[in-house]
N, C-alpha and C positions, 0 to 999 in steps of 0.2 A: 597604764602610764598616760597622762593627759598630755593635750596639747603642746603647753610652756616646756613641759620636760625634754618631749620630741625635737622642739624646735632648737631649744639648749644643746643638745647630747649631738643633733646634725650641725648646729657651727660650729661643735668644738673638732667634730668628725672631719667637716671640710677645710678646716682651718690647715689641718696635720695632712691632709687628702695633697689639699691645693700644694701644698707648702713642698711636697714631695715630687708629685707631678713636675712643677717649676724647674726641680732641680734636677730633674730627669732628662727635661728641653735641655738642660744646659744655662752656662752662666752670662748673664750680658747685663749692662748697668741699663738703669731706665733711658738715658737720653740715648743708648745705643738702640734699641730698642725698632726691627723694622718695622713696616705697616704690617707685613703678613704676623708678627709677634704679638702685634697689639688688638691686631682683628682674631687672633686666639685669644687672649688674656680676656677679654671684653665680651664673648661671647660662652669662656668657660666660669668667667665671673655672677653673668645672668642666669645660666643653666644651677650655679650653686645655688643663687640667692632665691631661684624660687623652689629648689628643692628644700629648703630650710621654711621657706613661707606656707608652704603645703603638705603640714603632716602626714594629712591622708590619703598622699602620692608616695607609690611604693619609690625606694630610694634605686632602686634597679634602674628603673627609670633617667634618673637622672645620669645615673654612673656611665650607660653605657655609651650617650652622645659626646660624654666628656670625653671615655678612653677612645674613641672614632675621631678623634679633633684630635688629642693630644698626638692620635698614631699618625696622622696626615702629617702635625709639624714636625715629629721626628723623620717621616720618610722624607718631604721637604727640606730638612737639614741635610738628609745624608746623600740627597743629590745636588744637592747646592757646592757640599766638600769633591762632588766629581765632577762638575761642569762649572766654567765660569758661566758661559751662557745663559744656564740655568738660574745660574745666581743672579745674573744680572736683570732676567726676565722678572725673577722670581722677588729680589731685593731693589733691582734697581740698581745704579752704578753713579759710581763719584759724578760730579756737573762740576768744570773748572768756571767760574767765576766773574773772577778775576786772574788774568794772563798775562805775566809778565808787565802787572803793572796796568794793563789796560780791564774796564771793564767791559766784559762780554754781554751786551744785552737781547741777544739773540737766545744764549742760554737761558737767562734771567727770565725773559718771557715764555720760553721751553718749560719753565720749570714753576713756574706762575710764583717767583720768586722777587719780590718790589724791592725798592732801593732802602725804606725803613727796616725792612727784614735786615738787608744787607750790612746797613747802619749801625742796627739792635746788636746784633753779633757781635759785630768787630768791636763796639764798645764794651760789650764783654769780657772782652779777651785787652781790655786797655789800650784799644787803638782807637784813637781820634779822627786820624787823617787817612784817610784812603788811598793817598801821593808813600805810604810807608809800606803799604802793601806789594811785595811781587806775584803772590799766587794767593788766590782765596776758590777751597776748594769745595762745594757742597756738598755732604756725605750724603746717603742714601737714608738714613736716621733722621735727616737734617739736621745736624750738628754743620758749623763753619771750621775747615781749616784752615790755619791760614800759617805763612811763610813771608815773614818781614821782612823791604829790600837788606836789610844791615845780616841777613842770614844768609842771602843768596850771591855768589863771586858772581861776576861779571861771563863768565866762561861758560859759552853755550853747552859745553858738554857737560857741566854738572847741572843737569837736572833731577826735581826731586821727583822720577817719578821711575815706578818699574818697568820696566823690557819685556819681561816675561812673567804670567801669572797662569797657575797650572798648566804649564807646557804652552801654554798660547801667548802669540808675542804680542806684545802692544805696540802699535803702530802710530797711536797716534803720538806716543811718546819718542818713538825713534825719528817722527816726523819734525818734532820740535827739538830734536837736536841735530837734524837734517843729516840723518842717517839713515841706513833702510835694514830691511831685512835681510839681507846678504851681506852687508858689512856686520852685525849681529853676528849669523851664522859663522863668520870668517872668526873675528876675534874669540868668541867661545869658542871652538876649534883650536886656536891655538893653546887657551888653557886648556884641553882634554875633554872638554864637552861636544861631542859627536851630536847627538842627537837630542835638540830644544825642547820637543815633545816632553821629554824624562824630568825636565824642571822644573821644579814647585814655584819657585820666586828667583828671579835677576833682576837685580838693581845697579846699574851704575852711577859712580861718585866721584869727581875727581881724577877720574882716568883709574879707578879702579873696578872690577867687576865683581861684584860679594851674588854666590850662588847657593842653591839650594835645591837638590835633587830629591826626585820623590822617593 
C-alpha cells in the first residue's frame, strides 16, 4: 500500500475516530465551548493531522496520547458535575458586568474585558443603548448575557440569579437581595427543605422558591 492510500484510509479513520470521541465528551454548541474544551480539541486535532501526514509513524502512536487527553476531559467533566469549586477553578465562573444598570469596571479589567467587546455583544443581541441594560453577565465561554431593564420589576427580591448551586449557597446573590444565609435557611425550612447541602439548584422569583434536590 503506498503512501497517498495510507494517508487516505487514516482521514477517513480519524474523521469517524474524532467524530466519536467528541460525542463521548459530551454535547455543547461551539460558542459554549470552555478553554479547557478547546485547549483539548486543538491539541487532539494536531496529534490527528500529523498522524495522517506520517505514514510511516505507527498509528499506536498517535491513538494513545489522544485516549490520555480524551480520559483527563472526561475525569475533568465528572468532577466538575461534583464540585462547584472545581468547576469554577476549572471553567471559571459567570463575571456580572453590568449591575443593576451600572457598569462594573473593576470586573471589566478583572476580566481584560474593553468596552468595544462589551459594545460588540450587546449589539448582537440588538441592543443599542447600554441605559436598556439591567444585568449583562459574562459567561465563562465568553458569550454576554444579558437581562433588559423592561424584563426586570422594580422589586429587590426578584432577582435573576440562584441561591443555591450544588448544595452551596451563593452569597453574593443573597447579598444583592440583602438577605443572608439564615434567612435562606429559615425560609427553605419552612417548605421542608432541612438540609441546603442536599440541593442541586434554588432559585428565587417573585416571592416564589422553585428547588431541586440532588
Amino acid at each position: 500500500m503506498n503512501d497517498l492510500s495510507i494517508i487516505l484510509l487514516r482521514s477517513i479513520f480519524f474523521y469517524f475516530f474524532l467524530w466519536l470521541l467528541f460525542r463521548l465528551m459530551g454535547k455543547r454548541e461551539i460558542g459554549e465551548l470552555s478553554i479547557v474544551d478547546l485547549i483539548v480539541f486543538i491539541i487532539i486535532g494536531d496529534i490527528a493531522v500529523l498522524a495522517i501526514e506520517d505514514p510511516d509513524k505507527p498509528l499506536l502512536y498517535s491513538l494513545l496520547p489522544i485516549f490520555a487527553i480524551v480520559l483527563i476531559e472526561i475525569l475533568l467533566s465528572l468532577f466538575s458535575l461534583k464540585s462547584q469549586k472545581f468547576r469554577q477553578v476549572i471553567e471559571g465562573k459567570p463575571s456580572i458586568v453590568i449591575n443593576k444598570g451600572k457598569i462594573d469596571e473593576r470586573v471589566m479589567r478583572k476580566q481584560r474585558y474593553n468596552f468595544d467587546d462589551l459594545l460588540s455583544q450587546l449589539r448582537e443581541k440588538n441592543i443599542l443603548h447600554i441605559e436598556e441594560v439591567e444585568y449583562a453577565i459574562l459567561e465563562p465561554s465568553g458569550q454576554l448575557s444579558v437581562i433588559e431593564r423592561e424584563d426586570v420589576q422594580n422589586d429587590e427580591d426578584n432577582v435573576p440569579f440562584p441561591l443555591i448551586l450544588d448544595g452551596v449557597v451563593q452569597k453574593e446573590s443573597l447579598s444583592r437581595m440583602g438577605k443572608d444565609s439564615i434567612w435562606l435557611k429559615k425560609q427553605l425550612k419552612k417548605d421542608g427543605y432541612e438540609d441546603m447541602s442536599r440541593i442541586s439548584i434554588c432559585t428565587y422569583d417573585d416571592g416564589i422558591f422553585f428547588v431541586d434536590e440532588k
